[in-house]
N, C-alpha and C positions, 0 to 999 in steps of 0.2 A: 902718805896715803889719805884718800878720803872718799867718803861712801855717793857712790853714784845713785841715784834714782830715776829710773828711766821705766817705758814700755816699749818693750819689743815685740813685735807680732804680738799685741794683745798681750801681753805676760809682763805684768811689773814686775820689774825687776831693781832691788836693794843689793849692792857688792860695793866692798873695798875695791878701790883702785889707784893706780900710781898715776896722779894725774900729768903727766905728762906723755902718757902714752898717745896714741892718735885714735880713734873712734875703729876703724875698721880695725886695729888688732886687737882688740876689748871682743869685736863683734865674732873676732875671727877665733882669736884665743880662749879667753874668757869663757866665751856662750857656745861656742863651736858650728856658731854659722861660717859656714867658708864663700857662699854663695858671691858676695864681695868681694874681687878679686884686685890685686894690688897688681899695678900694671906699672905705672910712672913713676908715684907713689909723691907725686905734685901735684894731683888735681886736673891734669892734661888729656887724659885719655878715656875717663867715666868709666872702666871696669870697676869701680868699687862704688860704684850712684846705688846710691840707698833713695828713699824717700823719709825726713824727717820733719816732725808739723807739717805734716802736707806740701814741702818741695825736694825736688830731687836735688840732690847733693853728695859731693865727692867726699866722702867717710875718710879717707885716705889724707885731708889737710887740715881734719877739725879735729881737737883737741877732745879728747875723750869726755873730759866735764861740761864741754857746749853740749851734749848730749843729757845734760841734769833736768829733770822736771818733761824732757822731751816725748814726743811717740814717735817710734821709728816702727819704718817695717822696711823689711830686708826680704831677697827672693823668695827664703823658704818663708815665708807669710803669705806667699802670693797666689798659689795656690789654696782650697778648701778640700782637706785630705786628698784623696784620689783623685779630684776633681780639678784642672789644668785651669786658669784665667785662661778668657778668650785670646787675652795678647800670648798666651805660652803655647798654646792649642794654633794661634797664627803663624808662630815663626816655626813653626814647626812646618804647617799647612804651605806658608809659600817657600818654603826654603831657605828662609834667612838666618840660619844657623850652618856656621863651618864648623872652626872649633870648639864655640862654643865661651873662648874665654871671656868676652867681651856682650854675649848676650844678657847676661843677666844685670847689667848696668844699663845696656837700651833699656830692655821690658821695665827696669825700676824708672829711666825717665819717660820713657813713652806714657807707665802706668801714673803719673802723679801729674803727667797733662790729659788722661782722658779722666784721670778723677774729677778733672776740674772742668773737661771739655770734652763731651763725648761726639763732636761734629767738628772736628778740625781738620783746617787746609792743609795743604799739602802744604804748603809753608810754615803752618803752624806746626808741623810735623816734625818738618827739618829743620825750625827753632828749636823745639825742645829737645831734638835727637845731637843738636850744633856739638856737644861737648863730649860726645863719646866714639870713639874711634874704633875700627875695625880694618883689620888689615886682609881679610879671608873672601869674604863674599863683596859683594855689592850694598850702596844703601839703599837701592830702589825694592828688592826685594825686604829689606827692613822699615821702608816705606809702604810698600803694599800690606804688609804684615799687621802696623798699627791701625793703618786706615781700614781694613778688614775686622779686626778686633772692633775699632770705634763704633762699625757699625752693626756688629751683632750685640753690642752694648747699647743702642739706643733701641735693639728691637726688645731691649729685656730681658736678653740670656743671662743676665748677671745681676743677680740683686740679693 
């Protein structure tokens, strides 16, 4: 065992842990964020794309203590209580939500490319969305969704 140190949605967080666990079932068990959903459970599909130091990443191949000294935020951060992010308020707005399983790994990489780029192409769109898979809807509607968020994000709705 050994003591992780981490922030999680803003909340540092101190725990014993068995380091050989993987990061999403720390996140999952542990903390009781479920939002991260284990789909492959290889790093293939992005249901479990967190964003940690500011890139999105598949929680599901990294070893729980690469998570040491780290800031992560996970779905339920993404939100401000009541209040939806643009991109959660979008996939809602154009329809890009089926089941659901697989959305909250878009919005975690869609969110950690408009953190960094809140005017991106349509290409830059579908780089950062390249790693997470959906088998329910379409990606155009998960493409209109970001690029709709991007840009009530440059008008300021979000700060």
């Amino acid at each position: 065992m050994e003591i992780l140190h981490t922030t999680v949605n803003g909340k540092k967080i101190e725990k014993l842990v068995d380091p050989s666990i993987r990061l999403v079932d720390f996140l999952r068990r542990d903390l009781g964020l479920v939002g991260a959903k284990i789909g492959c459970g290889q790093g293939m599909c992005g249901s479990c794309t967190i964003i940690m130091n500011g890139r999105a990443v598949r929680s599901c191949v990294i070893p729980v203590m690469k998570a040491n000294n780290a800031i992560i935020e996970t779905i339920e951060g993404v939100a401000r209580g009541e209040k939806l992010h643009p991109l959660q308020e979008e996939f809602i707005n154009k329809g890009a939500i089926q089941c659901g399983f697989c959305t909250p790994g878009f919005i975690m990489s869609a969110k950690a490319l408009l953190d960094k780029n809140n005017n991106p192409t349509v290409q830059e769109v579908r780089q950062a969305l390249r790693g997470n898979l959906c088998r329910c809807t379409g990606y155009v509607k998960i493409e209109e969704a970001v690029l709709a968020a991007a840009e009530r994000l440059r008008n300021g709705e979000w700060k």
